[in-house]
N, C-alpha and C positions, 0 to 999 in steps of 0.2 A: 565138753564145750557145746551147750545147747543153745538152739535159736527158738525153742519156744514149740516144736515139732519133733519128734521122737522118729527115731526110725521105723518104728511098731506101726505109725500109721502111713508109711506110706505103703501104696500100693505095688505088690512083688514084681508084677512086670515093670515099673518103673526102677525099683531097685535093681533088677540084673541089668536094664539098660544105662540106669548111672554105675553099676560095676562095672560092666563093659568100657563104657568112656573114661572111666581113672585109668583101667590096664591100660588102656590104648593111648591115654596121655602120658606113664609112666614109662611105658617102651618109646615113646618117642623124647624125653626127657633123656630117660639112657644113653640113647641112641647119640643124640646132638652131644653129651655130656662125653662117651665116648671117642667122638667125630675129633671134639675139641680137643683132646690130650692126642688122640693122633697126629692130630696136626701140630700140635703144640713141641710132638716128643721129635715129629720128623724136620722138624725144624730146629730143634736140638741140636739132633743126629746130622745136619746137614753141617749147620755152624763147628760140628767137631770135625768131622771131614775137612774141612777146610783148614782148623786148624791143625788135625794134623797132617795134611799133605804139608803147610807151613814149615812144621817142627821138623818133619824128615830134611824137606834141604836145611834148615837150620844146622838139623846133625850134623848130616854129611858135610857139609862148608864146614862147620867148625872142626870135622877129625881133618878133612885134606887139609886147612889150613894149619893145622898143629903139626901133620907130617911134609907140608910144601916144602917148607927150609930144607929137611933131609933128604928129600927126592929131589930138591934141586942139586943139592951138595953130589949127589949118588951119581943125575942124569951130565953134571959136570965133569966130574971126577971118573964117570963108569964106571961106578963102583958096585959089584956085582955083591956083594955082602950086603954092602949098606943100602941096597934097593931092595935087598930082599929084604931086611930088617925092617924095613919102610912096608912094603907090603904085606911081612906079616901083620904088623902093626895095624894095618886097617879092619883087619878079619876079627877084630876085636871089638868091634861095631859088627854085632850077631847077623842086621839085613843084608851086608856084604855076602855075595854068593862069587865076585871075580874082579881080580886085580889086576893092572898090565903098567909097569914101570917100561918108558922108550924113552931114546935119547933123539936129540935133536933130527938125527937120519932115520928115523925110525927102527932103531934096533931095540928090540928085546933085554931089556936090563933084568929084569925080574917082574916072573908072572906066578898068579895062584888061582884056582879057580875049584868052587865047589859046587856041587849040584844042587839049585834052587827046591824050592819043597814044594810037591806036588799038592795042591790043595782042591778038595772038589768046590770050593768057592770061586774058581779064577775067574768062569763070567762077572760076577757079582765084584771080583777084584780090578778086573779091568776097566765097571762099572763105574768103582769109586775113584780108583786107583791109577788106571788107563795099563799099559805094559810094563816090563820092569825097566826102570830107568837108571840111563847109563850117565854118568857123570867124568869130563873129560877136561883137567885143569892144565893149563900151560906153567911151564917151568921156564923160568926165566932171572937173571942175573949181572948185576953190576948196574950203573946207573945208569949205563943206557938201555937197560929191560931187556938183555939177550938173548934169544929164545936156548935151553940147553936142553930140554926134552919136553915128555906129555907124561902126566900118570891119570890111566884111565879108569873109573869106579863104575859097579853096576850093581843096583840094589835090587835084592829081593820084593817086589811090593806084594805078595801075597804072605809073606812074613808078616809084614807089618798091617795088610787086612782082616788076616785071621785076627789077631789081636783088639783091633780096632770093633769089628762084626759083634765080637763076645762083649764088648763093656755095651755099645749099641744094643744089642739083643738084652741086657739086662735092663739098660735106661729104658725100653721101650716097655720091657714086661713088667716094670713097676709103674712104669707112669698110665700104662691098659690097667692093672687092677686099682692103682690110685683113682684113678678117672672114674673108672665103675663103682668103689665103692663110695664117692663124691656125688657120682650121679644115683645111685641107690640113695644116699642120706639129703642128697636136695630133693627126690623124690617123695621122699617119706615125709621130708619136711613140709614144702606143697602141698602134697595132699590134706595134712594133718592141717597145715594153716591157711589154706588157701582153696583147693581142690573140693576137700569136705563143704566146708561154710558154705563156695558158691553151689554147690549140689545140692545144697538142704535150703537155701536161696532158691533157687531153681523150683526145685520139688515145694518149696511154699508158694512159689508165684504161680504154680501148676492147680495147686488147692484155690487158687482166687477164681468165683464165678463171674466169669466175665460180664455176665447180665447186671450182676450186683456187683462189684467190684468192693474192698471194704477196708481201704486203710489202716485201720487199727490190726488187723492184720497179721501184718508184718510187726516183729516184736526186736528191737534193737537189743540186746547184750549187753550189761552196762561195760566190759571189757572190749567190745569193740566198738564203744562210742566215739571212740575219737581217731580210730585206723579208718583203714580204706574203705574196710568192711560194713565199718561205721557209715563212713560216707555214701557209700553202695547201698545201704537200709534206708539209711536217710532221703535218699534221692530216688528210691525206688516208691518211698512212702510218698512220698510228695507227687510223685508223676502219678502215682495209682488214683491219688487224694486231685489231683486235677482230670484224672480223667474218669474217676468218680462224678467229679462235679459237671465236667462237659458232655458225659452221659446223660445225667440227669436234664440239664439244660439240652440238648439234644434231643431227650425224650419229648418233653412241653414242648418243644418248636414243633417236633413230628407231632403231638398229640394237637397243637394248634392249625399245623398245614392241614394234617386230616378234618382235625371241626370248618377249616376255610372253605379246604375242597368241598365237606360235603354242604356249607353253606352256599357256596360260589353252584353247587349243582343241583340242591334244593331251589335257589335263584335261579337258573338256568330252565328248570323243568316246572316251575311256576309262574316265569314272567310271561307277559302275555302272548307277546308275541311269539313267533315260532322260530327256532334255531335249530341247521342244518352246518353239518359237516359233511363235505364233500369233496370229490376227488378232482383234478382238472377238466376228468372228458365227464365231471356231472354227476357222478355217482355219489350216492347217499351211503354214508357212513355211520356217523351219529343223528340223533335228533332229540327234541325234547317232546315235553307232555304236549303243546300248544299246534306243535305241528300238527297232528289228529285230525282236531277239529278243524284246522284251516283247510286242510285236503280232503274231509271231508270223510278220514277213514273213521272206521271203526274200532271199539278197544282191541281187537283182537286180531288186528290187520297193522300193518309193520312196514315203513317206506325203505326202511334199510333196505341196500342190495340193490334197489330200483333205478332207475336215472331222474331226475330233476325234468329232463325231455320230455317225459311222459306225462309229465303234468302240466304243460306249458301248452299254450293256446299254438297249431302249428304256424300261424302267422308271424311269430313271434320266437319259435324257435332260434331261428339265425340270429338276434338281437342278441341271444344266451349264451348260444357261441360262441360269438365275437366277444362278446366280458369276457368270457372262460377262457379263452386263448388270449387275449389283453394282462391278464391278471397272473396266467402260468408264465409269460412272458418276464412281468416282475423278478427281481431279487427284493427278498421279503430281508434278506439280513442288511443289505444295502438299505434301500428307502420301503418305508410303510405306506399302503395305496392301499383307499376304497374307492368301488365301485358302486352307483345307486342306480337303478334302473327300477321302471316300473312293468312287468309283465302280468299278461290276463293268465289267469290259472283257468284251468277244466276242474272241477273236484268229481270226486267219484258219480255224485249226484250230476253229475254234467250240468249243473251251477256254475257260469262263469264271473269269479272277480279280480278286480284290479287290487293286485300285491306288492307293495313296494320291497325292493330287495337291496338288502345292504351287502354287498360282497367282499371278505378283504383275507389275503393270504395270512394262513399260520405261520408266524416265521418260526427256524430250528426247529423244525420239521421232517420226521428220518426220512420219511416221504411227501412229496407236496399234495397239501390240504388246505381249501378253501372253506371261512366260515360266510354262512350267507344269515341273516336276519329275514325274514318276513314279517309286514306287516298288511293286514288287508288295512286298503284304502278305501274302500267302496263306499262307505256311509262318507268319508271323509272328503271324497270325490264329489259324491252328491252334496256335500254340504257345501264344498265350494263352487260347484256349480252354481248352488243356491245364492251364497255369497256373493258372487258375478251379479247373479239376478236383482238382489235387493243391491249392490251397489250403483247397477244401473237403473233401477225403476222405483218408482214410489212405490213407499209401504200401506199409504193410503186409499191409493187407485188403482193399485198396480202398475200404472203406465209409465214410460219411460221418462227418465227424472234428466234435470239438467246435463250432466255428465253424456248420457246418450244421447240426449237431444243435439248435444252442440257436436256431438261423434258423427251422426246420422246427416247433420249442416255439412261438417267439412270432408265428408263426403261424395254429398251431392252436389257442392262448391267443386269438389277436384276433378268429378267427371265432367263437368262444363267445361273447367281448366285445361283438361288432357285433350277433349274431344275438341278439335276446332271445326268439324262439321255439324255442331250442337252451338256453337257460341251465338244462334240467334235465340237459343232457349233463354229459362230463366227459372229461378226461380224464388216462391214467396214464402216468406215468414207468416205466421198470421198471430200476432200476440193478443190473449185474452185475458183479460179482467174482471172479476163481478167488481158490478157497484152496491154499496152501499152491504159485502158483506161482512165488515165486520159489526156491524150494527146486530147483524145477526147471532154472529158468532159470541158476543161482549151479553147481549140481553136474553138469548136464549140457550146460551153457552157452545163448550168446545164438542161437546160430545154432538149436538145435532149440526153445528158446523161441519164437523165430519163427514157427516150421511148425508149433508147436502152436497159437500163435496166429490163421495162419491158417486152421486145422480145426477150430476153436470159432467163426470168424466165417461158415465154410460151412454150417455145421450151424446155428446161429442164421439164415441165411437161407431154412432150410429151413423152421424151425418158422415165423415169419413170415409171415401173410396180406398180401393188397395195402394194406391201409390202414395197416398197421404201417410203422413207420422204424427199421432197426437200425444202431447206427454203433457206433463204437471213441472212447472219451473220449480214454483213454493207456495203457500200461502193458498189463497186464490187466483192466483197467474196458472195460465195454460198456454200451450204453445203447437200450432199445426204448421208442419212444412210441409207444405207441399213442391216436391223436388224436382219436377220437370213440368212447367206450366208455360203452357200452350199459350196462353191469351193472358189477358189483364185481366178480363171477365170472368175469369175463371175464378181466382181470388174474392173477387167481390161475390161471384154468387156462393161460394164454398162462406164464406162472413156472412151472407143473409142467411143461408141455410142454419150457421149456427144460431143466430138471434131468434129465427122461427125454431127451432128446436127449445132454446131454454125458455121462449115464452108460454108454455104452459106449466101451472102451477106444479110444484112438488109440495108431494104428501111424505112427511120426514113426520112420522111416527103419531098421526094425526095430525101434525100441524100443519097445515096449506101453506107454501110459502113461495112469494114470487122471487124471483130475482133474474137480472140486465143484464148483458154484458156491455162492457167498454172494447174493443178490437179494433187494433193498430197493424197495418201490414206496410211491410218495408219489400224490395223487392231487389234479386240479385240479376243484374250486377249495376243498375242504377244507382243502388241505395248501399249499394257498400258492398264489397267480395269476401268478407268471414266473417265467421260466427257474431265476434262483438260487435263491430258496427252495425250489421244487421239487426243485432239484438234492441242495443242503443237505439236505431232509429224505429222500429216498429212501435216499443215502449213510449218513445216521444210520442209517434202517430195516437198509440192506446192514451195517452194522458190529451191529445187533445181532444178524442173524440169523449173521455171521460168528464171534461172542462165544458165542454157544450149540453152537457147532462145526462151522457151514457145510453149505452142501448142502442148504439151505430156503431160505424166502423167508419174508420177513416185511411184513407192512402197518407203515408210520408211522403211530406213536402220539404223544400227546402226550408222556406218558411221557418215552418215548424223546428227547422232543425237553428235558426236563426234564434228563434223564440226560446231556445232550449239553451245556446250559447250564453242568449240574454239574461237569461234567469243563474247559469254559471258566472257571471260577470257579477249581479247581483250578491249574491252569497259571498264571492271575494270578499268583494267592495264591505260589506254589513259585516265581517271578523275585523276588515280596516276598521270601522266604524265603532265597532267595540273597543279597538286596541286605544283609538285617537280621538275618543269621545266626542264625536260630531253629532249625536243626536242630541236632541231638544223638547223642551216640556210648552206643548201650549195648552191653555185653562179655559174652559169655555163655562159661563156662569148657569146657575142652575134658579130659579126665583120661584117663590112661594105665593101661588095665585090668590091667596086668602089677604096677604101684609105684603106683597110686591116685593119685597125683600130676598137679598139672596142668600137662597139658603144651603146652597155647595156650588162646588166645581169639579167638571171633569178631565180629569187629565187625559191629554191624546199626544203621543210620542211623533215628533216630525224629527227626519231623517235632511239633516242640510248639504248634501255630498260638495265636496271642493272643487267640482270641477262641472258636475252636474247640476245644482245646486237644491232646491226642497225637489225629493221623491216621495212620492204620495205612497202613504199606508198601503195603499189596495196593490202596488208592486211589491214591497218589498215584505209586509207581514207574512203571505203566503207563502215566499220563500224561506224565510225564518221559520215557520212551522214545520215546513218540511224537512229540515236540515237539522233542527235541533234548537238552533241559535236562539228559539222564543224564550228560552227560559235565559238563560242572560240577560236576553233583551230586558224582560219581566222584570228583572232581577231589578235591572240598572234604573226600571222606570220609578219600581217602589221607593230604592232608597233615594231616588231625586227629591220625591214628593214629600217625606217622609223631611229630607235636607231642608225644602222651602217653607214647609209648616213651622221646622223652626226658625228658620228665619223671618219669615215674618211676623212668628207671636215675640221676635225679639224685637222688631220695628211698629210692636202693638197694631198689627192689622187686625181686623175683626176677623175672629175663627171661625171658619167654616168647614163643613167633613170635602172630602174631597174624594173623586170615586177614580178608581183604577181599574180597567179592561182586565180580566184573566183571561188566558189562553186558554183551550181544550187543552192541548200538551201540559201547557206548565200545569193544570190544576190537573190531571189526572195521572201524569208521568213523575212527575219532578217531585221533589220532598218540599212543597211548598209552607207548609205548615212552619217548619221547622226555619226555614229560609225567613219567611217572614218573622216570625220571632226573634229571631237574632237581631234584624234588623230594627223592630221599633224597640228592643232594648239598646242596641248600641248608638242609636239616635234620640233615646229618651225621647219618643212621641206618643202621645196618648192613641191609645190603638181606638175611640171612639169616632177619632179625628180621620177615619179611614174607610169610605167604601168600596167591597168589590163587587163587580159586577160581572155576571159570567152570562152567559147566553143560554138560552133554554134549551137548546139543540144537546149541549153537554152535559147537563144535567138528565138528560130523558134518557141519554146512552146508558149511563150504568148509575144506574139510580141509586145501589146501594151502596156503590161506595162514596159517587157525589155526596150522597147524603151526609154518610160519614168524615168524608175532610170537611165540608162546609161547617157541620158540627163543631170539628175541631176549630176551625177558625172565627165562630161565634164565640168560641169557649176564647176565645185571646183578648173578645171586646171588639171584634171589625164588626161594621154594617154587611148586611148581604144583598146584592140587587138581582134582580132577573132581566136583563139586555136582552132584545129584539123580545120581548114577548108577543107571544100571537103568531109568531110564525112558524113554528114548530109544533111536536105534536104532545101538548101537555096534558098530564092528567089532573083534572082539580084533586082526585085522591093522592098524588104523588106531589104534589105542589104544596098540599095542606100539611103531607110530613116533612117538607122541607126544611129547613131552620134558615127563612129568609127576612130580610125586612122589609123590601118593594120592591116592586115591578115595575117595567120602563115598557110604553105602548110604543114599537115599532114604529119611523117615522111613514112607512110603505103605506098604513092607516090614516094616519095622521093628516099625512097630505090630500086626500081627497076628501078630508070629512063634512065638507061646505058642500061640498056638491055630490056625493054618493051617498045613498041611503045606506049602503049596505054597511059601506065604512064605517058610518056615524052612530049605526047599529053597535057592531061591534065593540068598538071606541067604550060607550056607555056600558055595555055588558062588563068588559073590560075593568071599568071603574068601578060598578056593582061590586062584582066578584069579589077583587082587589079589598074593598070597603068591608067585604062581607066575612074574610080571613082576615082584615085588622092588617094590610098591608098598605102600606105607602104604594100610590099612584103617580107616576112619574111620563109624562109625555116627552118624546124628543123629534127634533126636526120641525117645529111653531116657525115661520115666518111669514103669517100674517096675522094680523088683530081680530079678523074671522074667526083662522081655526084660534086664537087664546080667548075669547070669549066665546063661542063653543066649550073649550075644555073646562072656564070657569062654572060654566052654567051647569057644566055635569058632573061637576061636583069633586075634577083632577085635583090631587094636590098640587105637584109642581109640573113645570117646564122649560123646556130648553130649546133654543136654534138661535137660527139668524136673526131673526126679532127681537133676542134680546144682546145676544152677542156672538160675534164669529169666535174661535180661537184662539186667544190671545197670546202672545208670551207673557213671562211671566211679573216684568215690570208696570206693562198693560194691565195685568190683569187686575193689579194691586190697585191701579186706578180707578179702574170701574170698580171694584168690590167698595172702595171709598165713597164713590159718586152717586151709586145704588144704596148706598147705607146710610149715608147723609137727606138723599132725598126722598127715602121712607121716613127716614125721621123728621122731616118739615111736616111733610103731607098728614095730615088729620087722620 
């Protein structure tokens, strides 16, 4: 019976060690197999004991009972024959050794007695047996049971143990060599069907390399495919064939933890920053590549072994401590805790930098260990330093930008505050404006805007004592507080100082360039107790000293602060105004000095408030530009005009063009082009029927783009005029690329041309010029027959004022366009 393994190959020391274990399973086999018929046979032996201690009184009762009748008849009777006959009679029951027949007095009837058999068993009889036992029956007679004597028996039991011993000692010595040779053939059988197989099972699962383990293996038997032994192969195959497989999957986890580890440690000794493992009281354990360089050693120099102490700036020691004792303190298996701390390092160069340190206990840990992270911080330091700097100062001038300015106010606000032996101080704002710099900024562009920029903020640190603060709000706003002022005078001369400081030119890259300032000073605590107010009123003070034409300074007044409310009230009222259409179109006629005929009208927006009633243009426009609302306003004038051209070419009024004011804002901010457009298509107006007119002031500003919307809005089919001409600073070379169609002479001209040469001069120039680029000549503000025969004689095309009409609205106007058109047509 083979398993697929010969006994040839197994190795001899394992064979005498599986002989060894058969014998020694075999003697114990025996042994128990022995054990069990011993006890089987003494339990036998026991059960016959029993039964015959049984059978002896059985006996004996049944011989006395066969002789009682005649030993009673004898012990009645005294019959000394028949008592002996009676007692012979017993002695024929062999264990009988003595008999005694007595009569009722105790007399001796008949006795016999023989000498019991000495045996050397008697312990062992006594044992089973106990002593010989005497048997003693009453003799008795007639119906009332009369006692007539005794006959007394005494059995041999060593008789009947001898006996008993020999069939015992035979049961026992069959059932020892039955047992043995039972336990010899269950032995033989075991071994041969059970003992063998597992031993050569054994000795094959000995031959499996545990490294490789290998299923196939093991070879099933087709005869004990389906026994235990079967099942034993089976199961041994299957457990080997899983832990084959869990091997293997075992292996790749280990083959993968080690590729982790040594990624996780290739990470560790490449990241940048530096990683320390160290002990509570500081002590360097591990470390990676990074640490080196950050301490500053060399390749061939090792912080292991070291303390963490020895490299810490000693200021800063006790900080290190205290984490280190905080952090041993922890239970790392309870709750997880970082420590961050920033400590100056020494490096070996005695270079000191700021390192920031991430501390946090190893938890399951056989001893406690702290990992710490290093990073220097130093550039990072300085950068936010840096960062502070540029969030508090300009990037332009460097000086301190809004953020500190109003930090450096409420400040010097608090120490007045706190100090009540200071509350007669005070102190001033001093807000600063150039005028007129975006002019600059728009026509010579941003980049020399800049550098003028920063030579008004060199020059203000000039004028500047140590107690003053000068910064840069935004733009060209500047701002000087000075925080503890002594006098009022003080402010005012620290403001002239500055106006003499920017009045000499700046040379901004060869270009000479002048420029004013506007400066507004508000003053605490008069003028307000923090930052905003302050701010608020100085700004007012700066807009009015800017309002009177710049290059002063002005104290905040109430006034002013009245005047500023007023203009807030204003702007309300003009969003009502928009929402609840209370504005209004009035047309003032324009006539042709050649045919007296009128030959347009100007639209001018009046504002009729509900409660105020007409606010005059010169309030409320200015507002509107500032705030934004002009281009609504714009909006709302065109398609009015844009509405009554058709309504009156529906009522057959005579067509006339009709001109419309542009704003600076709306034409150089707004998408006006586009605006208009939509409008004379959704009002179906001939765009011919439309002049605009912009002021020559906006056109000089930025010439090239002027150039280019105006462009665009020739290309639509509008007329183009130039409003206030002559008062600005025009170049006939920029005027001739224009794309315009006439000029309007200032009424500033106008009015004195009767009596100033110089005017009258002009005026003519004016008209030349005009004539001589193929431009329509338009004069405004005529109200007298003077200046319009003057303007005829010089050869103007048209004009307009009070001479011929004020304002009209628009049912008015209809009239006079009638009355004026009727009465050129009489006239010859």
């Amino acid at each position: 019976m083979g398993f697929g393994v010969s006994n040839e190959n197994l190795d001899q020391q394992q064979l005498k060690w599986l002989d060894r274990l058969s014998v020694k399973q075999a003697r114990i086999a025996v042994a128990i197999t022995l054990l069990i018929g011993l006890l089987l046979s003494a339990i036998q032996i026991t059960l016959d004991l029993r039964e015959e201690q049984t059978l002896i009184d059985r006996t004996v009762n049944q011989v006395l009972a066969t002789l009682r009748e005649s030993a009673t008849q004898a012990a009645y009777g005294l019959d000394e024959n028949l008592a002996s006959r009676v007692i012979a009679g017993l002695f024929e029951y062999e264990p009988v050794y003595e008999a005694v027949l007595r009569d009722n007095f105790d007399n001796v009837l008949a006795r016999h007695s023989e000498p019991p058999s000495s045996s050397s068993r008697s312990l062992l009889t006594r044992l089973m047996f106990g002593d010989n036992q005497e048997y003693d029956v009453r003799l008795e007679t007639g119906p009332t049971r009369e006692l007539v004597g005794y006959l007394s028996v005494q059995i041999d039991t060593n008789l009947i143990a001898e006996g008993f011993i020999n069939r015992a000692t035979r049961i026992l010595a069959s059932g020892i060599l039955r047992n043995l040779l039972l336990g010899l053939v269950l032995v033989a059988f075991f071994y041969a069907t059970l003992t063998k197989p597992l031993l050569r099972i054994s000795a094959t699962l000995r031959k499996i390399n545990p490294q490789h383990p290998d299923p196939q293996s093991i070879i099933v038997p087709a005869k004990h495919d389906r026994d235990e032994l079967g099942m034993i192969l089976h199961t041994t195959r299957n457990l080997i064939d899983s832990i084959s497989t869990n091997l293997t999957k075992l292996r790749v986890t280990e083959q993968q933890v080690r590729d982790r580890e040594s990624q996780l440690n290739a990470i560790v000794q490449n990241v940048a920053d530096g990683i320390l493992t160290i002990s509570p009281t500081g002590r360097i354990v591990e470390y990676n590549a990074a640490i080196r360089p950050l301490l500053g050693l060399m390749r061939d120099e090792t912080p292991q072994g070291r303390t963490l102490q020895e490299f810490i700036a000693p200021r800063s020691i006790p900080t290190l401590e205290h984490t280190l004792e905080e952090l041993a303190a922890y239970d790392p298996s309870v709750e997880i805790t970082e420590k961050r701390i920033i400590l100056p390092i020494i490096r070996i160069d005695q270079r000191e930098i700021d390192v920031s340190f991430a501390f946090r206990p190893i938890p399951d840990a056989a001893t406690p260990l702290i990992t710490a992270v290093l990073n220097d911080i130093t550039v990072r330091k300085r950068y936010e330093e840096q960062l502070v700097y540029m969030a508090n100062h300009d990037t332009l001038t460097n000086l301190p930008n809004r953020s500190m300015l109003e930090h450096s106010l409420s400040n010097a606000l608090a120490v007045h505050q706190d100090d009540k032996d200071r509350r007669h101080g005070a102190t001033a704002v001093v807000f600063i404006d150039l005028d007129r710099f975006k002019v600059i900024n728009d026509s010579l562009g941003h980049h020399v805007g800049d550098l003028l920029l920063k030579a008004v903020a060199l020059r203000l640190q000039k004028v500047i004592g140590r107690q003053e603060i000068v910064g840069r709000l935004g733009g060209d706003e500047f701002l000087i507080i000075i925080p503890d002022l002594k006098e009022m005078q003080d402010a005012a001369n620290l403001s002239q100082a500055v106006l003499d400081a920017l009045t000499p030119a700046f040379d901004i890259k060869g270009r000479i360039l002048f420029v004013t300032p506007s400066i507004g000073i508000a003053l605490y605590p008069s003028d307000g107790e923090d930052f905003p107010t302050l701010m608020r009123n100085a700004d007012t003070a700066m807009y009015s000293a800017k309002s009177g034409g710049g290059g002063t300074y002005h104290f905040f007044t109430k006034t002013m602060n009245e005047s500023a409310m007023a203009r807030l009230v204003i702007e309300n009222d003009l969003r009502e105004a928009l929402a609840k259409n209370q504005f209004e179109l009035h047309y003032q006629p324009k006539v042709d000095l050649k045919t007296d005929q009128i030959c347009g009208l100007e639209a001018l927006i009046r504002w009729k408030h509900p409660g105020r009633g007409y606010i005059s243009p010169m309030q409320f426009i200015p507002v509107a530009e500032e705030t934004g609302l002009i281009g609504k306003i714009g909006e709302w004038v065109f398609e009015e005009v844009c509405r009554q051209i058709g309504e009156w070419d529906a009522a057959n009024v005579p067509p006339v063009p009709i001109a419309i004011n542009v704003s600076p804002r709306q034409l150089m901010e707004g998408r006006i082009t586009q605006t208009i457009a939509r409008i004379l298509e959704q009002t179906d107006t001939p765009a011919a029927r439309i002049v605009l007119e912009v002021t020559e002031t906006v056109m000089m500003q930025e010439i090239k783009k002027s150039a280019t919307i105006l462009e665009e809005l020739r290309h639509l089919g509008l007329q183009i005029a130039v409003d206030d001409f002559g008062t600005g600073y025009s170049s006939l070379a920029y005027l001739k690329r224009l794309p315009i169609n006439s000029i309007k002479i200032d009424r500033s001209f106008v009015r004195d041309i009767t009596v100033d040469s110089d005017d009258a001069a002009i005026t003519r120039a004016i008209v030349i010029m005009g004539h001589n680029l193929g431009l329509q000549v338009v004069a405004e503000g005529v109200e007298t027959i003077e200046q319009m025969d003057f303007l005829r004689d010089s050869g103007c095309d048209e004009v307009q004022g009070f001479l011929i009409a004020t304002p009209l609205p628009a049912h008015e106007a209809v009239h006079h366009i009638i009355r004026l058109s009727a009465k050129a047509d009489i006239e010859p």
